[in-house]
C-alpha positions as a Markdown table, in Angstrom:
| # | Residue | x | y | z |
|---|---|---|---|---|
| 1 | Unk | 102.0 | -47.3 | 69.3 |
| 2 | Unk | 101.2 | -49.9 | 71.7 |
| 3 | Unk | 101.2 | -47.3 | 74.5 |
| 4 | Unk | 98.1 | -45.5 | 72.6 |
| 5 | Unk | 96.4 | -48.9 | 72.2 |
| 6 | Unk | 96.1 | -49.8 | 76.0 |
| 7 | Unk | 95.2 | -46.8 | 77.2 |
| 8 | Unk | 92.5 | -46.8 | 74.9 |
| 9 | Unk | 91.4 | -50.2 | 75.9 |
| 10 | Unk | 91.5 | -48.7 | 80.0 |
| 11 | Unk | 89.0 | -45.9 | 78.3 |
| 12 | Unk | 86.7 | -49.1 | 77.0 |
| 13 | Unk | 87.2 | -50.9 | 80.5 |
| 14 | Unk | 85.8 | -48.1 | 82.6 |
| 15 | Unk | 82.8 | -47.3 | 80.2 |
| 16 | Unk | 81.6 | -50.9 | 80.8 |
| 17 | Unk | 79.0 | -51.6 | 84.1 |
| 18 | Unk | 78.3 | -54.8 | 84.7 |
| 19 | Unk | 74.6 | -55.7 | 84.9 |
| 20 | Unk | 72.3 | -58.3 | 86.5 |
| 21 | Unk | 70.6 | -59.9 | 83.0 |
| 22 | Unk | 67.3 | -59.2 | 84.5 |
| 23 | Unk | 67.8 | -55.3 | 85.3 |
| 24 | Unk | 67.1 | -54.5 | 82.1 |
| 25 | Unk | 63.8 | -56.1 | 81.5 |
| 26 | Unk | 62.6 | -54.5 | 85.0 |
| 27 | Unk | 63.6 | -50.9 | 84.2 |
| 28 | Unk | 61.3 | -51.1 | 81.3 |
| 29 | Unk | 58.2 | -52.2 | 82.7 |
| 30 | Unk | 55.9 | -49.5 | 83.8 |
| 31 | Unk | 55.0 | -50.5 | 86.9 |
| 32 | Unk | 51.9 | -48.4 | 88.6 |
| 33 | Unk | 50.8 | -47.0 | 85.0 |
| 34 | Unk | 48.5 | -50.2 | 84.3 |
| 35 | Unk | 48.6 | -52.0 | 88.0 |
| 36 | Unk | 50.3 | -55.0 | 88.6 |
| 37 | Unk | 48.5 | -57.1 | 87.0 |
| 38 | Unk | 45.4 | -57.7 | 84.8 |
| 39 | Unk | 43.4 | -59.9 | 87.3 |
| 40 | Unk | 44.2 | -57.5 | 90.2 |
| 41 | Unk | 44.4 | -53.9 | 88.9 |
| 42 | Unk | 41.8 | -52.6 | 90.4 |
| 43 | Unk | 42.8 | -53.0 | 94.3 |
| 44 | Unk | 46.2 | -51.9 | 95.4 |
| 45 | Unk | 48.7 | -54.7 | 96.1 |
| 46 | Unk | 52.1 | -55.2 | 96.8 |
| 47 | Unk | 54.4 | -55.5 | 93.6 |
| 48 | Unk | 57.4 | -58.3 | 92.6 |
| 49 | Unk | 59.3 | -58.6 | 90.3 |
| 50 | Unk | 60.7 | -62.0 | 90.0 |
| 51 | Unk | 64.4 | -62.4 | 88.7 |
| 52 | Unk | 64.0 | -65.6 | 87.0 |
| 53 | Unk | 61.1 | -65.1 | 85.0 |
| 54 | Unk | 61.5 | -61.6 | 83.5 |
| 55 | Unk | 58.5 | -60.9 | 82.8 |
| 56 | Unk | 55.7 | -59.1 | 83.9 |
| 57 | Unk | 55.3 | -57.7 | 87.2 |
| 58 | Unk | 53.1 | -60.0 | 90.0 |
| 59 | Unk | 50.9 | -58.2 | 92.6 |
| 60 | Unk | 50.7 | -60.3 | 96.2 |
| 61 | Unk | 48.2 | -62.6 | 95.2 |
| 62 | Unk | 49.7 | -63.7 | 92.2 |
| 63 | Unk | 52.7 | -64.1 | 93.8 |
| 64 | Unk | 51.0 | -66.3 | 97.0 |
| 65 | Unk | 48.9 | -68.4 | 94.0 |
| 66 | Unk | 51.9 | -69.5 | 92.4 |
| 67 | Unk | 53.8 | -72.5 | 93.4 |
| 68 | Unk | 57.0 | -71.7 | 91.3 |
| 69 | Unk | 57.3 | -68.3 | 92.7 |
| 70 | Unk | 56.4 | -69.5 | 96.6 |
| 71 | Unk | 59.2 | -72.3 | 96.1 |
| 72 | Unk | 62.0 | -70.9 | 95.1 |
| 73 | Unk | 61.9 | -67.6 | 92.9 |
| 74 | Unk | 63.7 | -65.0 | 94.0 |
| 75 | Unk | 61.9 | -62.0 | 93.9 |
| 76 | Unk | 62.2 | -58.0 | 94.2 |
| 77 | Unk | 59.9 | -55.8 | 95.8 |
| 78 | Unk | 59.4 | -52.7 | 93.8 |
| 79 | Unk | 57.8 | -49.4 | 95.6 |
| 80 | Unk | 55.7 | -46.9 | 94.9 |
| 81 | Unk | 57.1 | -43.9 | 95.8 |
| 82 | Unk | 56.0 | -40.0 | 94.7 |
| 83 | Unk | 53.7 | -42.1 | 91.4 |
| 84 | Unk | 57.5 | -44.2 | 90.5 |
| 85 | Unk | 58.5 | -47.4 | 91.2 |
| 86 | Unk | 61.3 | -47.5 | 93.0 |
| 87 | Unk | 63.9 | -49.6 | 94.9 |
| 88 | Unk | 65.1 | -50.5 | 98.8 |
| 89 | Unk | 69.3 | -49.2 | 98.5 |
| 90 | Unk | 69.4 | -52.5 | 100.9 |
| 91 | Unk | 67.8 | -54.6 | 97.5 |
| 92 | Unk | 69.7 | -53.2 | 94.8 |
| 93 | Unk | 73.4 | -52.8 | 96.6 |
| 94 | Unk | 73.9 | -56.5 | 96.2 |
| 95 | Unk | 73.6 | -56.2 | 92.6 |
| 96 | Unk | 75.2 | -52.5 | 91.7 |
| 97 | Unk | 77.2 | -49.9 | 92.8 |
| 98 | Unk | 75.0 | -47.3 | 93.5 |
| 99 | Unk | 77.2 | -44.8 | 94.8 |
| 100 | Unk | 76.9 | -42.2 | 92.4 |
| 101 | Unk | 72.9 | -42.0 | 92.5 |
| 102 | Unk | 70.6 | -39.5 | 94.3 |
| 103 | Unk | 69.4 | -41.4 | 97.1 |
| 104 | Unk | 65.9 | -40.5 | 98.7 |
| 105 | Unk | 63.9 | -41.2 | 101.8 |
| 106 | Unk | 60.2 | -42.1 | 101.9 |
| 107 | Unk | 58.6 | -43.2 | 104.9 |
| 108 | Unk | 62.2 | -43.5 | 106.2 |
| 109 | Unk | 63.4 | -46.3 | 104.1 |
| 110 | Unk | 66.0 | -45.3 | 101.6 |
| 111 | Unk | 65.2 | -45.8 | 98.3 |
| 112 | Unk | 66.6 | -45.2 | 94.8 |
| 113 | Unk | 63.6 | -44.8 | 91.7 |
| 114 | Unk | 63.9 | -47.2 | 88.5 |
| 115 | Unk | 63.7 | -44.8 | 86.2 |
| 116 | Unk | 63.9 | -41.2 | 85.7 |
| 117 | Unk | 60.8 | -39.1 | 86.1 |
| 118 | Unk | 59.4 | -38.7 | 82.4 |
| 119 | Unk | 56.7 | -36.1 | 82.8 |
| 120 | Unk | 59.1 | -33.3 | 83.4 |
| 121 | Unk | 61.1 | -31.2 | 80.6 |
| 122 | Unk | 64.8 | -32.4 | 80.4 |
| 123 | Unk | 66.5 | -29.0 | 80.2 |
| 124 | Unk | 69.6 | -27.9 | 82.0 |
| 125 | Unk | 69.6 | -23.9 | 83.6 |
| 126 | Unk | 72.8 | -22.6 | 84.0 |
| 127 | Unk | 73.0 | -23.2 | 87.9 |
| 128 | Unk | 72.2 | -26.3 | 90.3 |
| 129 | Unk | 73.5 | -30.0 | 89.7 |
| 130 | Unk | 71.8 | -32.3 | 87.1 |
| 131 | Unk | 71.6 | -35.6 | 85.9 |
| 132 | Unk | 74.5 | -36.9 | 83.7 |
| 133 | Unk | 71.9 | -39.0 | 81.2 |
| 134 | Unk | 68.6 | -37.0 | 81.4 |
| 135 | Unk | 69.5 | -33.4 | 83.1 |
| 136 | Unk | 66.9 | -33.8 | 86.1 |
| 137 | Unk | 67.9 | -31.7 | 88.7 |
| 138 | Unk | 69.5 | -33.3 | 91.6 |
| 139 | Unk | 70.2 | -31.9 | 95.2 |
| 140 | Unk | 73.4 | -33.0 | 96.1 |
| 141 | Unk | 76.4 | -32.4 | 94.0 |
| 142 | Unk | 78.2 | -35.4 | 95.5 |
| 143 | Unk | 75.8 | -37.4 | 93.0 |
| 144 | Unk | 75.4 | -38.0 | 89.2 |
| 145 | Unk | 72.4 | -39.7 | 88.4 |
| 146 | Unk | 69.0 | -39.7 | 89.2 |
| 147 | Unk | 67.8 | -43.0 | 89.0 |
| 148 | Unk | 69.1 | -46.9 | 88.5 |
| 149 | Unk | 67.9 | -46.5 | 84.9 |
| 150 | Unk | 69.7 | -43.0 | 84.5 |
| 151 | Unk | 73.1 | -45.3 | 85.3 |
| 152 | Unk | 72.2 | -48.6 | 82.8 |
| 153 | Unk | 71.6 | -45.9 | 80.0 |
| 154 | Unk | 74.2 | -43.9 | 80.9 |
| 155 | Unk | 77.2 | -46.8 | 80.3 |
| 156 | Unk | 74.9 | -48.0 | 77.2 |
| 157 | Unk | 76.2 | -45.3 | 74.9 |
């Protein structure tokens, strides 16, 4: 009987993903939809995100105007990249595997998006290789998801 029980508990191990406590606060923001901020939304900025507060995302002044933020928060730039935020693969790789999501190049940095793109169906034709947590169609079979958020989601369940 004991047998059954550990090889349940190696099932458990692999489904978990270990997390920084601030990627989940960042994948639900919906960065570009409302601009960075209030103050600034009507000129394009730079985004941040910063790790220790959380919270909403700070456009380039905000970030320069604020002395906690210039002394001492980390923060992470987030990209706008086909209308999605999106990540440097150089920014994120310190903090997850991302080996098994669709990597993409825009203006030839590479770059993985937050989230999966929302305004298209989620259906799944019989041919072609999709995501494993929303069914997006990706190019290369050699990956799984789609998008950093695709992955969190995915070990959620």
């Amino acid at each position: 009987m004991s047998g059954f029980f550990e090889k349940k508990m190696v099932v458990m191990e692999k489904k978990k993903l270990m997390v920084p406590r601030w990627l989940e606060p960042l994948l639900k923001i919906k960065f570009y939809s409302e601009g960075p901020c209030q103050l600034h939304r009507k000129k394009y900025y730079e985004t941040f995100f910063c790790y220790e507060c959380m919270g909403k995302p700070l456009c380039e002044i905000c970030w320069s105007s604020s002395e906690e933020h210039r002394l001492g928060h980390r923060l992470l730039k987030v990209y706008r990249a086909s209308q999605r935020a999106a990540l440097l693969i150089s920014d994120i790789s310190k903090f997850l595997d991302i080996s098994d999501i669709q990597p993409f190049v825009i203006n030839n940095s590479q770059i993985l998006y937050l989230n999966s793109d929302v305004k298209k169906e989620n259906h799944r034709p019989d041919k072609g290789h999709y995501c494993d947590t929303c069914f997006r169609q990706i190019k290369n079979s050699k990956y799984k998801l789609c998008s950093i958020g695709c992955k969190v989601w995915n070990y959620k369940d």
